[in-house]
N, C-alpha and C positions, 0 to 999 in steps of 0.2 A: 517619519523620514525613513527612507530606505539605507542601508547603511553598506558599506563598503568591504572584500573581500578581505582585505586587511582586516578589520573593525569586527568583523567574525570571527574570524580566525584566533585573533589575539583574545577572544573573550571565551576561547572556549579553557584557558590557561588560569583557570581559577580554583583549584585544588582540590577539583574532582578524583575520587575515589574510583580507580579502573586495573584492574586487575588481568596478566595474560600471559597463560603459558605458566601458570602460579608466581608471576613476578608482578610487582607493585609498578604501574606506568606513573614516569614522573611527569611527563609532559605528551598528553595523545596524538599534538599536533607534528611531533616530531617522529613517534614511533617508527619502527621501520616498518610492521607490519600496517598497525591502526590508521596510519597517515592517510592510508588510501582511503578506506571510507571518508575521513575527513576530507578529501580533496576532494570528490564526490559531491559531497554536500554545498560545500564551497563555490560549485559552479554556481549554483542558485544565485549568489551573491556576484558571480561574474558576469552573466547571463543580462543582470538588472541592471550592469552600469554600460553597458553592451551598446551602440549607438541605434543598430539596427535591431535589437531584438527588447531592450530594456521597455518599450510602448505598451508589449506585450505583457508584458511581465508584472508590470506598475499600473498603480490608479492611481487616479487623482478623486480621494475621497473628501465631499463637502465638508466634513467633519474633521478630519484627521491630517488631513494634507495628502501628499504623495504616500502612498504604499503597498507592499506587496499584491499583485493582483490576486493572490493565493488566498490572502483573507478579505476578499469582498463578499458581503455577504448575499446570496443568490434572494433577489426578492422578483424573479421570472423568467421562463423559461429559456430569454436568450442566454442571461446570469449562467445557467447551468451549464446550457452549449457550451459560452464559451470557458466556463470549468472542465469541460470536458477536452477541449482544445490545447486548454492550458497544460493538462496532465500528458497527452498526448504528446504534443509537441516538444515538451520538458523530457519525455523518454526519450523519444527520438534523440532529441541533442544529448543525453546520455547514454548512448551508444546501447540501447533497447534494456535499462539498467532504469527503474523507476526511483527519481528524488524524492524521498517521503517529506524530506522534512517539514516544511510549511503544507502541504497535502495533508498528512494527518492529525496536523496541530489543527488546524483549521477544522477537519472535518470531525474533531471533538469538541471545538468551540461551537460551532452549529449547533450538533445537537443537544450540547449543554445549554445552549440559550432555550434552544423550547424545551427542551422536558421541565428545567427550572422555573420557568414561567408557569410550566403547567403546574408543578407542585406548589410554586407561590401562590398560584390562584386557589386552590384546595386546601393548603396548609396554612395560609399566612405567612409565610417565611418570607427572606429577603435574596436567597439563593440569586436569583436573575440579576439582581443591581451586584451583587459579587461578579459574577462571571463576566457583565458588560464592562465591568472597572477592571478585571483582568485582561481583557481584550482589548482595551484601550491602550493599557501596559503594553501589550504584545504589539499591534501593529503601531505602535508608535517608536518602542527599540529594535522593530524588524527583528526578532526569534526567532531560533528554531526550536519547534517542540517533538517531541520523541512522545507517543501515548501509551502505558502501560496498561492494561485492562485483561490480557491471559492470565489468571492464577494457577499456581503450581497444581493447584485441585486434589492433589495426592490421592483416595482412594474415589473412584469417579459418581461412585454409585452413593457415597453419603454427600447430604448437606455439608457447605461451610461449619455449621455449629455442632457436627457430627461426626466431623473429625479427630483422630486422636491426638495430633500435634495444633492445636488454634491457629498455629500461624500459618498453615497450607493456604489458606485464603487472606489476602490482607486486611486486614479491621483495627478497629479503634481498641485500644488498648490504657487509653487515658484521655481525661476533658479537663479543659479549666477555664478562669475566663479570658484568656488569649488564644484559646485553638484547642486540636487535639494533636494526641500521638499517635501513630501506627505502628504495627509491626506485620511482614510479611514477606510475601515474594510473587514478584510476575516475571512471567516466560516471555520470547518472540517480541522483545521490546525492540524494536526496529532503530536500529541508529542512535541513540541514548547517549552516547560517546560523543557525539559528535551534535546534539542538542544544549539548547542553554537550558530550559524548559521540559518537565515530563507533568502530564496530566494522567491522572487516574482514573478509572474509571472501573465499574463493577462491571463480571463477567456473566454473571447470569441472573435470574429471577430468585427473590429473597423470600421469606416466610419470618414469620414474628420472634424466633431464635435466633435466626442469622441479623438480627438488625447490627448490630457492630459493624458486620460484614457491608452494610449498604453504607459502602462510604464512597466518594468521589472528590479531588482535590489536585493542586498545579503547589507546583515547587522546582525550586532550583535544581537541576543537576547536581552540582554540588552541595548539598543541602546536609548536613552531620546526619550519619548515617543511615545514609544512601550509598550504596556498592553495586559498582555494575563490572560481571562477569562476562566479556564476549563468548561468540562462538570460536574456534579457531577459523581465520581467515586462511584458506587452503587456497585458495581460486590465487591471491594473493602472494600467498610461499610457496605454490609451482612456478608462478610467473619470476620470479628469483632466477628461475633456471635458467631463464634464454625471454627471446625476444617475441613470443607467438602472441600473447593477448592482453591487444589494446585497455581490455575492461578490468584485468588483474592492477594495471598501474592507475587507474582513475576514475573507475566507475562498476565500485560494489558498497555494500552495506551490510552492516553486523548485526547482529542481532545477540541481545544480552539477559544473561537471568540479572532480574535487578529486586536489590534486596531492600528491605525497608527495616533499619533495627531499631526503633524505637525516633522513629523521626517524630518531631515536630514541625507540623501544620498550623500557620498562623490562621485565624477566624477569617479573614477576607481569602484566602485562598482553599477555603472548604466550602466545595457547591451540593454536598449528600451526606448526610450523617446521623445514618440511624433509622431513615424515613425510605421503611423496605421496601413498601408496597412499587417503590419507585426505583426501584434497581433495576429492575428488568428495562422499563421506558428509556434510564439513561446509558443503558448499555447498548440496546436495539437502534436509539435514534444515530449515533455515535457509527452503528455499523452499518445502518440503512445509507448515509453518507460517502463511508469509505468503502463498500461496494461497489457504487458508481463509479469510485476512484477505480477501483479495481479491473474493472471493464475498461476502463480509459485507457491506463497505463497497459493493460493486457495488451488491446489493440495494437498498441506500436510495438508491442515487442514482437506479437503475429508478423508483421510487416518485415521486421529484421529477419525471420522466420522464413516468409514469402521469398524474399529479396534473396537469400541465398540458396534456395529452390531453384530460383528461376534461372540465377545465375552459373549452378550449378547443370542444370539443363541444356543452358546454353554454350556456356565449355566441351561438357561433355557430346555434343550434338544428338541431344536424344529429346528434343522438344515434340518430333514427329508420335515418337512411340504414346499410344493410349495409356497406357497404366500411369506417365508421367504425366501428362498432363489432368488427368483424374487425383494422382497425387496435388500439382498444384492449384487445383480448384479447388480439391478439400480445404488447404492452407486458405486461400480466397473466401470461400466462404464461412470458415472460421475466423475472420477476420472480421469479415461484414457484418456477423450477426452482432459481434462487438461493439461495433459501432454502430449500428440497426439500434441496438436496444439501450446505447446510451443516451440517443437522439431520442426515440420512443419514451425514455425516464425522463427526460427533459420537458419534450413538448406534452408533455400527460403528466406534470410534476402535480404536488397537493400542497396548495397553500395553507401553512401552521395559520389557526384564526387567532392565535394568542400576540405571534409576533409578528407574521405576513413574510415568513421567511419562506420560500421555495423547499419543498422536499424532492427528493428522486421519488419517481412512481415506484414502492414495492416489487407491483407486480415483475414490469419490466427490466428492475435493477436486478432482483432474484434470478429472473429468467435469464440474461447476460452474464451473468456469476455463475449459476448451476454452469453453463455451454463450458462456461472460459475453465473452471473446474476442469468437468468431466472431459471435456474434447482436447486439452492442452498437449498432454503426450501424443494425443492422434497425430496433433502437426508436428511435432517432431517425428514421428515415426517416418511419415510424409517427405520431409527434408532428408531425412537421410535415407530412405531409398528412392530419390532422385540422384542423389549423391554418392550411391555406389560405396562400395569398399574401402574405398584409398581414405575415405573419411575417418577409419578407425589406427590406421597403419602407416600414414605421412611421413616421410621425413620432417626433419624440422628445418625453419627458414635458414635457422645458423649454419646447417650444412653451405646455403649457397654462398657464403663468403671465403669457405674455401674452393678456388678454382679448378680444381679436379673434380670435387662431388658437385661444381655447379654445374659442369660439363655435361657429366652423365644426369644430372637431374632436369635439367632444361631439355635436354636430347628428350627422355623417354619418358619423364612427365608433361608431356604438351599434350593438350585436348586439339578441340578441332582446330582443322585449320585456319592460320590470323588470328588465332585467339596467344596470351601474350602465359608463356608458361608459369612463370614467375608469380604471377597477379593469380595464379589458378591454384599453384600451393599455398602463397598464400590466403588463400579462401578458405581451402581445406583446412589446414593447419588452425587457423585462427576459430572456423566452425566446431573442429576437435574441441577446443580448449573451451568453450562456448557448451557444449553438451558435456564434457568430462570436467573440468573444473567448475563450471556453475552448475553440472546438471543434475547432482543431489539434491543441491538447496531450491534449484528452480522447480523439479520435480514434482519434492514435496511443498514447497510453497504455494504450487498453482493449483495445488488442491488442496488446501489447510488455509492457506493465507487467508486475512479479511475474512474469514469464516470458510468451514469446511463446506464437502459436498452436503453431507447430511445436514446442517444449519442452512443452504440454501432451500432444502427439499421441505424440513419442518417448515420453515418461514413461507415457503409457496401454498404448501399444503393448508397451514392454518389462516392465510388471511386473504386464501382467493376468492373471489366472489361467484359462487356458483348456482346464482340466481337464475341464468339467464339458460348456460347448460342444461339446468335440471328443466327448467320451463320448456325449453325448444326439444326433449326428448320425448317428455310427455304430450307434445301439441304435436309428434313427429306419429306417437304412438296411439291417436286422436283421445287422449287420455285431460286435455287442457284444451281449455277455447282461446281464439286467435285472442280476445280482448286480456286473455293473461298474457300473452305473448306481447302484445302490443304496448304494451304499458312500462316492458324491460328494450325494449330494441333500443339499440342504440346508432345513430346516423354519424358515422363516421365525415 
């Protein structure tokens, strides 16, 4: 069952450990600053009960009944489309602001079903019937999951078990026969405040030292200690000041160092423990996943991107001039390729033969990730010199309610003709606040986030197929016969 705005809300009032500003939050839902990511989140749950949009949003699973369309699980490649839809569209309605919550709970449930299946097959273990009775838990009380899997890594260049504090990477610390314990910490825990749910996951490839380290496992937010540290919500206590940006009062997300001080894991809620060789698998699949997401959610924020380009252009009346419009075809096709290669992962997905779960295509998820990475600032740079000057230096909207400075601000901030002046500072002002209060976190986000640039390039480099390349050079350089060649083509 999908549960209700309220019904969320009220469950996040469980005696979670959150810390801010070095003050202990008694209640997150109320905070002054926190609130907002929570209200954020929260749309999810608005959205679903929604008359016109909740169709979208909800399945009607054979198995489970009504629920989140977030955890269906993709078994082809319309499945993935319309995941990608779903991510898309869901930014949009959050004001170019992606809702992780059920997105990345989900996209660590996926890949925990196949990598666990795969170790069950190889191990004997019973990992996968854990995770499918987790899952059942989940879309059944409709959750939100928060997934932590960055560790603090502390010196970069040693192992986990190489470290001189143990607890830089989080690992098992104790067994008995009810579970384990952990202790550690993860970084860029995305929304964790405002989750019922955090799942664990290992951050990189293990070796037979680090086996502690290869642990993976779901617990309550509030779970005895667990402590989550946010970032300072700045975007948020500028928007204090005055009335410029929509996104500061209802659509941002925190991200938190979250601690693990000796928690206890019960046994049904531990999917990895000990078994290294498979660290890496349940890390990769987990991110192969939210990649895609990555792409998806990027797209629509291009779009908010685009849309204040164009509209900027058109105020300004310089749609004519070439460098502008070259500008916005960069932003265009920065967009497209986003979408290009989320459609491409889709209809090129790789069916798991263990579970018959849908994968994103590697290659073309990589390839969508690297762009969205590397080209992100381009289209900012793009937007704002379509946008001129005034974008750095605006007055703010509150002048115009006093009617002297609205005078002179309507007089000599008007763009072209018929265009409504008001609506024009408005643009500006709210775009300022849009690159200057989010444009830190988005900055480095859009090149670190879901993996950096360099984990897209390792990842492309080592699992591209370069069969077909090196073939067609060699039969280019009459070095191979056509019947080598012929044996790789592929008929699209």
């Amino acid at each position: 069952m999908v549960r209700s705005f309220e019904d969320y809300v009220n469950s996040l009032r469980d005696g979670r450990v959150i810390y801010y500003r070095g003050k202990l939050v008694s209640d997150v839902t109320t905070h002054e600053i926190l609130r907002a990511a929570i209200n954020h989140a929260a749309e999810l749950y608005r959205w679903q009960m929604d008359p016109e949009l909740k169709k979208y949003l909800t399945f009607d699973d054979p198995q489970y009944g009504t629920i989140s369309r977030f955890y269906k699980v993709p078994r082809s490649p319309e499945d993935l489309i319309e995941r990608f839809k779903l991510i898309y569209n869901t930014t949009l309605l959050g004001r170019g602001m992606f809702n992780i919550m059920k997105t990345i709970g989900s996209d660590a449930l996926f890949g925990l079903m196949i990598a666990s299946k795969q170790l069950d097959r190889i191990r004997g273990t019973n990992y996968f019937d854990r995770v499918m009775r987790y899952y059942e838990r989940v879309v059944k009380d409709d959750v939100t999951i928060a997934v932590a899997q960055t560790d603090v890594k502390g010196d970069r260049m040693l192992r986990p078990h190489q470290q001189e504090d143990s607890d830089l990477y989080v690992h098992i610390v104790g067994r008995d026969s009810d579970g384990i314990i952990v202790r550690g910490a993860k970084v860029h825990t995305t929304q964790s405040i405002a989750a019922n749910e955090l799942i664990v996951l290992p951050y990189r490839n293990m070796v037979k030292e680090d086996a502690d380290y290869a642990v993976a496992f779901a617990l309550p937010v509030n779970a005895k200690g667990t402590v989550l540290i946010p970032r300072p919500l700045r975007e948020v206590e500028i928007n204090m000041l005055g009335d410029e940006f929509p996104m500061g009062k209802t659509n941002v997300e925190v991200e938190t160092l979250t601690i693990f001080d000796n928690v206890k894991v019960p046994n049904d809620r531990v999917f990895l423990a000990g078994e290294y060789e498979f660290a890496a698998p349940y890390g990769l699949t987990f991110a192969l996943y939210h990649r895609f997401t990555a792409i998806s959610y990027r797209a629509a924020l291009a779009d908010i991107i685009l849309g204040y380009a164009k509209l900027f252009a058109e105020y300004n009346d310089v749609e004519t001039a070439s460098h502008i419009r070259r500008d916005i075809v960069d932003i265009i096709t920065y967009k497209e390729y986003l979408v290009s290669s989320a459609i491409a992962s889709a209809e090129k997905c790789i069916r798991d033969p263990n579970t018959g779960i849908c994968i994103p295509n590697p290659i073309y998820t990589n390839v969508g990730k690297l762009t969205a990475n590397a080209k992100y600032l381009d289209a900012v740079k793009d937007m704002i010199d379509v946008a001129g000057g005034l974008l750095a230096d605006i007055p703010s909207t509150s002048e115009l309610s006093n009617p002297t400075e609205e005078k002179y601000m309507v007089k000599y901030l008007v763009g072209k003709k018929g265009t409504d002046a008001r609506t024009r500072i408005r643009l500006f002002q709210v775009a300022r606040e849009f690159l200057s209060a989010l444009g830190a976190l988005l900055s480095v986000g859009m090149i670190h986030a879901e993996g950096s640039i360099e984990a897209s390039v390792i990842e492309l480099y080592r699992s591209y197929n370069y069969d077909i390349s090196r073939t067609a050079a060699l039969y280019n350089a009459d070095l191979a016969k056509i019947d080598d060649i012929k044996k790789l083509l592929e008929w699209w």
